[in-house]
PDB file with one MODEL, atoms N, CA, C and O in Angstrom:
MODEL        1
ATOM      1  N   UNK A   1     -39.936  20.243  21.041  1.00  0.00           N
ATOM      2  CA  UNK A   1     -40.562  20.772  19.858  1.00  0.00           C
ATOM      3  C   UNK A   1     -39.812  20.322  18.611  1.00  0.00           C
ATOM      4  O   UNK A   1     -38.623  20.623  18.508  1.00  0.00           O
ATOM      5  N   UNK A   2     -40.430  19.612  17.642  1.00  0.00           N
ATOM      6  CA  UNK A   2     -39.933  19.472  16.444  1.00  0.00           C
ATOM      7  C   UNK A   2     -39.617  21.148  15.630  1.00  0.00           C
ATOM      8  O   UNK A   2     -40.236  22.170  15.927  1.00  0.00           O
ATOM      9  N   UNK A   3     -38.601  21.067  14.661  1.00  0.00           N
ATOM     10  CA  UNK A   3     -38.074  21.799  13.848  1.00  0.00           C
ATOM     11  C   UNK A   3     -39.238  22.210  12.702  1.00  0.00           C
ATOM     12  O   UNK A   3     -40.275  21.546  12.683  1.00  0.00           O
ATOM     13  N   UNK A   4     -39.053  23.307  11.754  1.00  0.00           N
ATOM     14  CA  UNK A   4     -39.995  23.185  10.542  1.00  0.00           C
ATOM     15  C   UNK A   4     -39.897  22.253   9.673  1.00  0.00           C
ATOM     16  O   UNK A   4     -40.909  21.834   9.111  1.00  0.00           O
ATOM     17  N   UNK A   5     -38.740  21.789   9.419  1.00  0.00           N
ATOM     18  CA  UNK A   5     -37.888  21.264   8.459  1.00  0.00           C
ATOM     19  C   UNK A   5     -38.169  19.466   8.993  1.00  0.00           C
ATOM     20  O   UNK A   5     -37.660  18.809   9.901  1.00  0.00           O
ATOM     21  N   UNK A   6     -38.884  19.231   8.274  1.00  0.00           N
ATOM     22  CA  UNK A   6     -38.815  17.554   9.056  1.00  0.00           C
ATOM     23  C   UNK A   6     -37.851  16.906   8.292  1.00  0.00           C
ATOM     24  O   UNK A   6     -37.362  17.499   7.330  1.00  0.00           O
ATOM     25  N   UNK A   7     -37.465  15.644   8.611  1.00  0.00           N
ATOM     26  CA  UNK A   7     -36.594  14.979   8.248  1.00  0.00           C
ATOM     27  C   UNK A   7     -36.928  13.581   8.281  1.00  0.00           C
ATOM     28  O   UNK A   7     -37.777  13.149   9.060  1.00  0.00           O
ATOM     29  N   UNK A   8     -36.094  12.615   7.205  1.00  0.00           N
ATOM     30  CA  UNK A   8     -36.564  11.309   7.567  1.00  0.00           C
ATOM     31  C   UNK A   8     -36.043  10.393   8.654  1.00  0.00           C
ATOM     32  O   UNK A   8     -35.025  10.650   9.297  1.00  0.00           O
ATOM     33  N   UNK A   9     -36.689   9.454   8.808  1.00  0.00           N
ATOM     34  CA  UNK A   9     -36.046   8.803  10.161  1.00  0.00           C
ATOM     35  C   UNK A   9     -34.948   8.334   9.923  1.00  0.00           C
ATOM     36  O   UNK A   9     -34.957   7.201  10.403  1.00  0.00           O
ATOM     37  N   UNK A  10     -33.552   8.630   9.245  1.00  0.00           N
ATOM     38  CA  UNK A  10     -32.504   7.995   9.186  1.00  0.00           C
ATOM     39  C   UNK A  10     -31.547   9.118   9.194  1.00  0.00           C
ATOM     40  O   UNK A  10     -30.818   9.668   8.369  1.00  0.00           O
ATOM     41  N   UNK A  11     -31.971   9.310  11.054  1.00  0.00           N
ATOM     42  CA  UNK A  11     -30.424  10.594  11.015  1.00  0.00           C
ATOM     43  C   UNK A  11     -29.750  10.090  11.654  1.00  0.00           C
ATOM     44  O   UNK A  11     -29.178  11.036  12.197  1.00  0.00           O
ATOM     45  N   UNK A  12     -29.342   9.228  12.041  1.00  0.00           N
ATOM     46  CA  UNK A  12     -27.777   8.680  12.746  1.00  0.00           C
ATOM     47  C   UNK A  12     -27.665   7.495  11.813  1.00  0.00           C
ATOM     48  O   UNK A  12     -28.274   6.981  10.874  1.00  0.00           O
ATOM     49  N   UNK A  13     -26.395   7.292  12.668  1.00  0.00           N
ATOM     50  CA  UNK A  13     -25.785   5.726  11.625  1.00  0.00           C
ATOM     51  C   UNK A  13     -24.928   6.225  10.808  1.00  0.00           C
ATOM     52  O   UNK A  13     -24.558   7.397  10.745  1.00  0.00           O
ATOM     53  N   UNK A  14     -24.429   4.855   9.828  1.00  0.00           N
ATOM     54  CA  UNK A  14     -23.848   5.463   8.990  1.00  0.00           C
ATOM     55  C   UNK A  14     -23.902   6.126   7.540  1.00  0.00           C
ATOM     56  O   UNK A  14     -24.696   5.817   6.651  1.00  0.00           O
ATOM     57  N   UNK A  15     -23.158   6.850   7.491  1.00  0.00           N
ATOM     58  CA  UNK A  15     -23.515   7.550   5.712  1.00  0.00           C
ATOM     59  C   UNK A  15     -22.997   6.451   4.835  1.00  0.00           C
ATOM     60  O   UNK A  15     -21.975   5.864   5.188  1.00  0.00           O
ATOM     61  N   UNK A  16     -23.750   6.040   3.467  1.00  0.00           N
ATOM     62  CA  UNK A  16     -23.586   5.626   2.647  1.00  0.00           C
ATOM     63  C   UNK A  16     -21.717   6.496   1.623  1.00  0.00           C
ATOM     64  O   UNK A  16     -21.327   7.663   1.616  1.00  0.00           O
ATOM     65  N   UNK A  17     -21.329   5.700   1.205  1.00  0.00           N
ATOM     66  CA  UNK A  17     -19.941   6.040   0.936  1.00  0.00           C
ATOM     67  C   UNK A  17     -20.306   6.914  -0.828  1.00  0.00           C
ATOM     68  O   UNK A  17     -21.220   6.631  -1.603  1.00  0.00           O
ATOM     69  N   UNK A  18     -19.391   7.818  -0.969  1.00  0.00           N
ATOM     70  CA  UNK A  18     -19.982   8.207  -2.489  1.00  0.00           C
ATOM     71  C   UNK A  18     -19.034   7.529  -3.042  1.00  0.00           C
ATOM     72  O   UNK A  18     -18.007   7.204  -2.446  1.00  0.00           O
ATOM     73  N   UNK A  19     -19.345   7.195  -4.483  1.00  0.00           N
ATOM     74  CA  UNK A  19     -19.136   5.962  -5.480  1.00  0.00           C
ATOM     75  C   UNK A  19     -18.113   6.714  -6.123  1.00  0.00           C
ATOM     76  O   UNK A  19     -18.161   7.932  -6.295  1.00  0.00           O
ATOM     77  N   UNK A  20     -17.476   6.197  -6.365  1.00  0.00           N
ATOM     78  CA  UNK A  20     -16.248   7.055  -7.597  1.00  0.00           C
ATOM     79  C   UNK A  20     -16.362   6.578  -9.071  1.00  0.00           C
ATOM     80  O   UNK A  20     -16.347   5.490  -9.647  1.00  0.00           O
ATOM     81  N   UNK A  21     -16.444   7.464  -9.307  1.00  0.00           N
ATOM     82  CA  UNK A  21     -16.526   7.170 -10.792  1.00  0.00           C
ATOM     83  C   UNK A  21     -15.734   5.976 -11.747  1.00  0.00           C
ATOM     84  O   UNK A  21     -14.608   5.578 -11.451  1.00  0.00           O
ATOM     85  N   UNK A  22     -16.243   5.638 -12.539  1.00  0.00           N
ATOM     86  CA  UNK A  22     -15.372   4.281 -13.259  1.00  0.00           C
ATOM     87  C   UNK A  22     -14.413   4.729 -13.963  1.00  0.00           C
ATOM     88  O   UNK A  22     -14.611   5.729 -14.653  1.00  0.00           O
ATOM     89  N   UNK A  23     -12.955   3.992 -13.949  1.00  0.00           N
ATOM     90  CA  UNK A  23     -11.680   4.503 -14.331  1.00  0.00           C
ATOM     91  C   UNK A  23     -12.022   4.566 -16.280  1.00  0.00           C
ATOM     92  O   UNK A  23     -12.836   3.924 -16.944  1.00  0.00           O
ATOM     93  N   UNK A  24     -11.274   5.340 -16.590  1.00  0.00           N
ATOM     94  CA  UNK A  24     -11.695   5.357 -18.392  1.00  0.00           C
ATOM     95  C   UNK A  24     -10.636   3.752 -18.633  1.00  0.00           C
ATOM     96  O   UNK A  24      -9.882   3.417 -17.720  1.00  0.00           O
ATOM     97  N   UNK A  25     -10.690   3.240 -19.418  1.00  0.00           N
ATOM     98  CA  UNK A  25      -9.945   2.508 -20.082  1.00  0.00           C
ATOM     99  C   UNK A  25      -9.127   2.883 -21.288  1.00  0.00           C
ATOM    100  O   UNK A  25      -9.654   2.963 -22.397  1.00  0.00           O
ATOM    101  N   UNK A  26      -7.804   3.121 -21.086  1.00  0.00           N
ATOM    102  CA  UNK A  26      -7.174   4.081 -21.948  1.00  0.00           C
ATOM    103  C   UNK A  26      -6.453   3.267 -22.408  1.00  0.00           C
ATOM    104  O   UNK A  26      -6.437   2.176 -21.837  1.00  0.00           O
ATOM    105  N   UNK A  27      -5.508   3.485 -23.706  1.00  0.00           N
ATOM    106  CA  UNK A  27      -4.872   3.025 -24.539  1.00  0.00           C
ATOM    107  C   UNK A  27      -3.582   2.760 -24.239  1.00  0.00           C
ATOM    108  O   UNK A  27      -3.160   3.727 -24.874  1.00  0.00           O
ATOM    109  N   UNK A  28      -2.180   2.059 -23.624  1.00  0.00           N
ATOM    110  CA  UNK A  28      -1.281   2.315 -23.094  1.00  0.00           C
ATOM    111  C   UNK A  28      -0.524   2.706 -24.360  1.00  0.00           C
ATOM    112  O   UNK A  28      -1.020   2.548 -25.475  1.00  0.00           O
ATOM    113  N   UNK A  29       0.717   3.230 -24.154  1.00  0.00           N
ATOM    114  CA  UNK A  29       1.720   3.130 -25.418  1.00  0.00           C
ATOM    115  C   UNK A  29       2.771   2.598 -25.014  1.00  0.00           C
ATOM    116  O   UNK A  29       3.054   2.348 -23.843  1.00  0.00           O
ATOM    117  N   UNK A  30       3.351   2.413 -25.878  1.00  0.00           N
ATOM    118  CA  UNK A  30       4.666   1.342 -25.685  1.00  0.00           C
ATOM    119  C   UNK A  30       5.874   1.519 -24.808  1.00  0.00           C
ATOM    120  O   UNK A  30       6.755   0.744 -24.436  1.00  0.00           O
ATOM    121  N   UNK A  31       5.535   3.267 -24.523  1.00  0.00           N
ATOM    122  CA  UNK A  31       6.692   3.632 -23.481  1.00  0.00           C
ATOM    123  C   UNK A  31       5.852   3.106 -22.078  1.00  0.00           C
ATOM    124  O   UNK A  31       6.301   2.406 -21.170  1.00  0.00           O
ATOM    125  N   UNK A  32       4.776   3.561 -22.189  1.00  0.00           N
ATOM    126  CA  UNK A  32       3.840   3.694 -21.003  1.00  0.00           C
ATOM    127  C   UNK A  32       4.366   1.668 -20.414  1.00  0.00           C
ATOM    128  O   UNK A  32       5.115   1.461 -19.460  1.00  0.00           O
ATOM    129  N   UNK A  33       3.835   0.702 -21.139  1.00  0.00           N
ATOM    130  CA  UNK A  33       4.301  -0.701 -21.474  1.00  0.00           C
ATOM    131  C   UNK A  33       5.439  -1.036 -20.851  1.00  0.00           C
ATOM    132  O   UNK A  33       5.638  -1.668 -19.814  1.00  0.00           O
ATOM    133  N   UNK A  34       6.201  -0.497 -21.668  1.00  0.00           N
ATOM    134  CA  UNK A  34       8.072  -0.859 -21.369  1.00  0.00           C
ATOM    135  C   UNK A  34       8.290  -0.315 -19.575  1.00  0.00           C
ATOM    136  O   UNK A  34       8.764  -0.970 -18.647  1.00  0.00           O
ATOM    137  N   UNK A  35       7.759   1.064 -19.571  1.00  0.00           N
ATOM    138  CA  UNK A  35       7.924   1.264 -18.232  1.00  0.00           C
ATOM    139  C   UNK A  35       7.421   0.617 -16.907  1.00  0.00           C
ATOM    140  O   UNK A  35       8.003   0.613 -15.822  1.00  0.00           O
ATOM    141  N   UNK A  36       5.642  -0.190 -17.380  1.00  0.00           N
ATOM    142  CA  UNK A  36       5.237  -0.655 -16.536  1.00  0.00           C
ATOM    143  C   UNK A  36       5.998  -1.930 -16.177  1.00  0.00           C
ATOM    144  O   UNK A  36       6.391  -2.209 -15.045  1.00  0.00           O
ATOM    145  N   UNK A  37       6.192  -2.828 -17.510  1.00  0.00           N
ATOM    146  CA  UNK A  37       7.823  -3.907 -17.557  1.00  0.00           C
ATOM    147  C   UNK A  37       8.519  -3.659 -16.280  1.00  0.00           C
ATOM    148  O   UNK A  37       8.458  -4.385 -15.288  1.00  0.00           O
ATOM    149  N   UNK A  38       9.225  -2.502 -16.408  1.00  0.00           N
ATOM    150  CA  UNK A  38      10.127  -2.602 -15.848  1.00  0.00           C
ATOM    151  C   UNK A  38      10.178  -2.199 -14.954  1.00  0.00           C
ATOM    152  O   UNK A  38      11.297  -2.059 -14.460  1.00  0.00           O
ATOM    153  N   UNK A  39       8.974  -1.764 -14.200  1.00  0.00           N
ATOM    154  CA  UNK A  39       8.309  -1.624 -12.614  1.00  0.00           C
ATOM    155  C   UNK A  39       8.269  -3.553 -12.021  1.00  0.00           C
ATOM    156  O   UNK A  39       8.996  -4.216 -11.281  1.00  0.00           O
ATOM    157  N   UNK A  40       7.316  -3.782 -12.636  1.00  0.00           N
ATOM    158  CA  UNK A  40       7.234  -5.515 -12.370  1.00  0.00           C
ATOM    159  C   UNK A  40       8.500  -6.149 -12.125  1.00  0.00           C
ATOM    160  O   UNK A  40       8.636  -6.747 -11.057  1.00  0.00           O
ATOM    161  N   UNK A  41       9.491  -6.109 -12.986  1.00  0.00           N
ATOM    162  CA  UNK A  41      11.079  -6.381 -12.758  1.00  0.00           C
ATOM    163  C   UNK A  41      11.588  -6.383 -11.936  1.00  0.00           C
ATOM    164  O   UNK A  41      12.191  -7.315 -11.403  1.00  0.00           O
ATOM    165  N   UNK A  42      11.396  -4.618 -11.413  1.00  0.00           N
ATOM    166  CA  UNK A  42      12.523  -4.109 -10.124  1.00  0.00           C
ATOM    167  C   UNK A  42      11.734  -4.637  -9.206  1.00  0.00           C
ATOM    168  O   UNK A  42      12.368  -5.022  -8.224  1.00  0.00           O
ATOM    169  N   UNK A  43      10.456  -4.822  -9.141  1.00  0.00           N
ATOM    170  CA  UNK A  43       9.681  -5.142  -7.556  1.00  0.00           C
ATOM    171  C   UNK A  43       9.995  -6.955  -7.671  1.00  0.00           C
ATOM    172  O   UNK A  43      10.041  -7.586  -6.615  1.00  0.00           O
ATOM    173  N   UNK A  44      10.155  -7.534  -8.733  1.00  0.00           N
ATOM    174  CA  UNK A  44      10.539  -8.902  -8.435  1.00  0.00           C
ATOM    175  C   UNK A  44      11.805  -9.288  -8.202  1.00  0.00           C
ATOM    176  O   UNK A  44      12.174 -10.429  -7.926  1.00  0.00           O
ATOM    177  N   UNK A  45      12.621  -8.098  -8.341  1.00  0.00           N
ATOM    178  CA  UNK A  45      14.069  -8.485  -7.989  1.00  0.00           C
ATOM    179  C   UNK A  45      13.758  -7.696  -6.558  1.00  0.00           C
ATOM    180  O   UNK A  45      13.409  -8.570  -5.765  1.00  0.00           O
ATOM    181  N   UNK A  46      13.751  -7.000  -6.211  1.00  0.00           N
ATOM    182  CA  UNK A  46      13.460  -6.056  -4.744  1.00  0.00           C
ATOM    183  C   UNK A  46      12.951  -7.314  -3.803  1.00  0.00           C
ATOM    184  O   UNK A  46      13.639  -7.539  -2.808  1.00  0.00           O
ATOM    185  N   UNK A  47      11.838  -8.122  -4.032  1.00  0.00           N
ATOM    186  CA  UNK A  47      11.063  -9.138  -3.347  1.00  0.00           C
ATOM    187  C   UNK A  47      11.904 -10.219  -3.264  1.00  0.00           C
ATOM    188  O   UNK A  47      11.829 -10.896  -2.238  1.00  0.00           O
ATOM    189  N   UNK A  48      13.094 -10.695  -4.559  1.00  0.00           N
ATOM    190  CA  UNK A  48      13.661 -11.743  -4.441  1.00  0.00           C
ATOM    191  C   UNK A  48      15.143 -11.680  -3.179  1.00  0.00           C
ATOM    192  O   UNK A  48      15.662 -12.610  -2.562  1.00  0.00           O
ATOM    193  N   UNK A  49      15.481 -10.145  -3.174  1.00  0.00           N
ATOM    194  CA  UNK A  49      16.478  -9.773  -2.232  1.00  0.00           C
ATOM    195  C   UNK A  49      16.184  -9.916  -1.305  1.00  0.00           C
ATOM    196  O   UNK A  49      16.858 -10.711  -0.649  1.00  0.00           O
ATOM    197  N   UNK A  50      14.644  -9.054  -0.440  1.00  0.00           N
ATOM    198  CA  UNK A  50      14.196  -9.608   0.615  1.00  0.00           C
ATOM    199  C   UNK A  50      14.367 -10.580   1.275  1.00  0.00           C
ATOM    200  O   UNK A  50      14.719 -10.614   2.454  1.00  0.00           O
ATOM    201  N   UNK A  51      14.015 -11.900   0.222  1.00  0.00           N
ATOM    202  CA  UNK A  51      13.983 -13.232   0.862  1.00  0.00           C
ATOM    203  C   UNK A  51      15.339 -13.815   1.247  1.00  0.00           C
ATOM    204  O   UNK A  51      15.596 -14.575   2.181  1.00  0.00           O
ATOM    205  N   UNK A  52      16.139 -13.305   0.342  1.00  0.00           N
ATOM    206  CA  UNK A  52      17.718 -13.660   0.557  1.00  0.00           C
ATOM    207  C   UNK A  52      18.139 -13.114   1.875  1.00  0.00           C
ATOM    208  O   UNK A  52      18.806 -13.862   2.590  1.00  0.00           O
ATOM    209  N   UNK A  53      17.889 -12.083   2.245  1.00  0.00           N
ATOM    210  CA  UNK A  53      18.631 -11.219   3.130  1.00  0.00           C
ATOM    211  C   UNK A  53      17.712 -11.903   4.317  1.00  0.00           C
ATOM    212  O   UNK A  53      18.187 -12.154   5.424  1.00  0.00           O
ATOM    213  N   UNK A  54      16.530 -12.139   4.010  1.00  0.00           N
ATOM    214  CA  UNK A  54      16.050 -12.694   5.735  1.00  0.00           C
ATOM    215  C   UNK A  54      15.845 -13.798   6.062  1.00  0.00           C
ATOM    216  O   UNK A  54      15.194 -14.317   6.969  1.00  0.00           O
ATOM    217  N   UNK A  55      16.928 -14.434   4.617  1.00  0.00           N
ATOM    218  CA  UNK A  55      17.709 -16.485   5.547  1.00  0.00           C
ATOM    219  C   UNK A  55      18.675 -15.925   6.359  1.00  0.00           C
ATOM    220  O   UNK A  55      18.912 -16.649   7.326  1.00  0.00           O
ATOM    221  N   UNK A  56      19.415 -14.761   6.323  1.00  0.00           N
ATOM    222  CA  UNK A  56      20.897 -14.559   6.609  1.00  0.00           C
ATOM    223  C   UNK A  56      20.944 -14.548   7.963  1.00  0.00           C
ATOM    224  O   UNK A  56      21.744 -15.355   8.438  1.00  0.00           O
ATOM    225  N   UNK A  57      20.198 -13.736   8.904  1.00  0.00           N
ATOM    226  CA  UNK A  57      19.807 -13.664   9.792  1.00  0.00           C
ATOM    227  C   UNK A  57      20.639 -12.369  10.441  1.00  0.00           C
ATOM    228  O   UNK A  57      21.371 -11.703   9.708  1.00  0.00           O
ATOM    229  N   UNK A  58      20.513 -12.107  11.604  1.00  0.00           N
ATOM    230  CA  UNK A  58      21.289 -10.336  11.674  1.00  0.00           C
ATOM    231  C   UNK A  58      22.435 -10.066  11.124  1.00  0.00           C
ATOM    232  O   UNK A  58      23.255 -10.961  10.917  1.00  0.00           O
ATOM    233  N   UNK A  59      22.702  -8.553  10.746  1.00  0.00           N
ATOM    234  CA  UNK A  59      23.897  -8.606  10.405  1.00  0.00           C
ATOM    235  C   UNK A  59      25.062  -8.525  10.740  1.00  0.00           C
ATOM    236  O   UNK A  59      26.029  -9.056  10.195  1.00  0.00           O
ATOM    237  N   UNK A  60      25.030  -7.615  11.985  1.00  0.00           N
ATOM    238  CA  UNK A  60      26.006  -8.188  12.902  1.00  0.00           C
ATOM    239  C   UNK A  60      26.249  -9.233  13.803  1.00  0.00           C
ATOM    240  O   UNK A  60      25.701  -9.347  14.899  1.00  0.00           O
ATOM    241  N   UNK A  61      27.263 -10.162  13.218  1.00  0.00           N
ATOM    242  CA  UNK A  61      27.451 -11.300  13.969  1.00  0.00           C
ATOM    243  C   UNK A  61      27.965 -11.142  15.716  1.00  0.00           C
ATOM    244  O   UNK A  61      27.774 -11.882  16.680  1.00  0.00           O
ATOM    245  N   UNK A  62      28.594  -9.990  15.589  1.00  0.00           N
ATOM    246  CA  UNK A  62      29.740  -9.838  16.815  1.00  0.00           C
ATOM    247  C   UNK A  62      28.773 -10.134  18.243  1.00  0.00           C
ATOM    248  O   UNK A  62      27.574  -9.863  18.177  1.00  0.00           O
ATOM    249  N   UNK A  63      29.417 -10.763  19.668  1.00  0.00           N
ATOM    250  CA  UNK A  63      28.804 -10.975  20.705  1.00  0.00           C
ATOM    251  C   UNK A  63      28.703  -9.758  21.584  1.00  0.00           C
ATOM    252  O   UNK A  63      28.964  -8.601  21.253  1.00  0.00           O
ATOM    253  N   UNK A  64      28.370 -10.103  22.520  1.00  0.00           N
ATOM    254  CA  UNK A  64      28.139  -8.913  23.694  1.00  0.00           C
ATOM    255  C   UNK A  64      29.792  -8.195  24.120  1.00  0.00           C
ATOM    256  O   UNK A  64      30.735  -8.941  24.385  1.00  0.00           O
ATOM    257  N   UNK A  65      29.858  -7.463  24.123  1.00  0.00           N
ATOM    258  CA  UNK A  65      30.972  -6.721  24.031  1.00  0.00           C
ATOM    259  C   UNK A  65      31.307  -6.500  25.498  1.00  0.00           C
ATOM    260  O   UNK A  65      30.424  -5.766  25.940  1.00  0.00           O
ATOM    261  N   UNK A  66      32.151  -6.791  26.422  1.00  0.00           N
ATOM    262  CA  UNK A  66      32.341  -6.552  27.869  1.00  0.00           C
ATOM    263  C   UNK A  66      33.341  -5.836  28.188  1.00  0.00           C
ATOM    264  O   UNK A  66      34.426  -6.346  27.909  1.00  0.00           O
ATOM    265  N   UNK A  67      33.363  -4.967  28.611  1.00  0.00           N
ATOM    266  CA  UNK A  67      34.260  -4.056  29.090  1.00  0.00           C
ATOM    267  C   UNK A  67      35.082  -4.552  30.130  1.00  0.00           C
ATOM    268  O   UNK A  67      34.644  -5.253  31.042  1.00  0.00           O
ATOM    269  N   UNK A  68      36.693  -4.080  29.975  1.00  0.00           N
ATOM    270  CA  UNK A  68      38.082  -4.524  30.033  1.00  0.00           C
ATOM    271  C   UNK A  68      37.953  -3.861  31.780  1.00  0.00           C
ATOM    272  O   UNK A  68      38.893  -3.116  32.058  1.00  0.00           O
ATOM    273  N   UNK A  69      37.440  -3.962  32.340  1.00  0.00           N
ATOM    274  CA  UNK A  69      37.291  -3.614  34.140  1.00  0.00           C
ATOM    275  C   UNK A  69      37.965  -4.632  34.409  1.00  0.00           C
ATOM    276  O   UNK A  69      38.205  -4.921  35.581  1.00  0.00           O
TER     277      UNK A  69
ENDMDL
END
């Protein structure tokens, strides 16, 4: 038996995603600026360490350690 309530033929599958609203475009200020600066900075020095540290290869050099039996 169908329901009272009919429905259209698109009850399974997937749901369409809801849209988010469009970001405002706001005005930065100069602190806002300087700070984003100096986000970009630390992540290009952070990224440039990375690369340094993984020519080096492990950090402990020492070999297999065998016990004096």
């Amino acid at each position: 038996m169908k329901s009272a309530v009919e429905t259209s033929g698109r009850e399974g599958g997937k749901k369409k995603p809801v849209k988010a609203p469009k970001k405002q475009n706001k005005e930065l200020d100069n602190d806002e600026l300087a700070y984003k600066q100096k986000q970009k900075e630390d992540q290009k020095a952070l990224d440039a360490l990375k690369v340094k540290a993984a020519g080096k290869g492990p950090l402990t050099g020492s070999s297999i350690k065998k016990s004096g039996k």
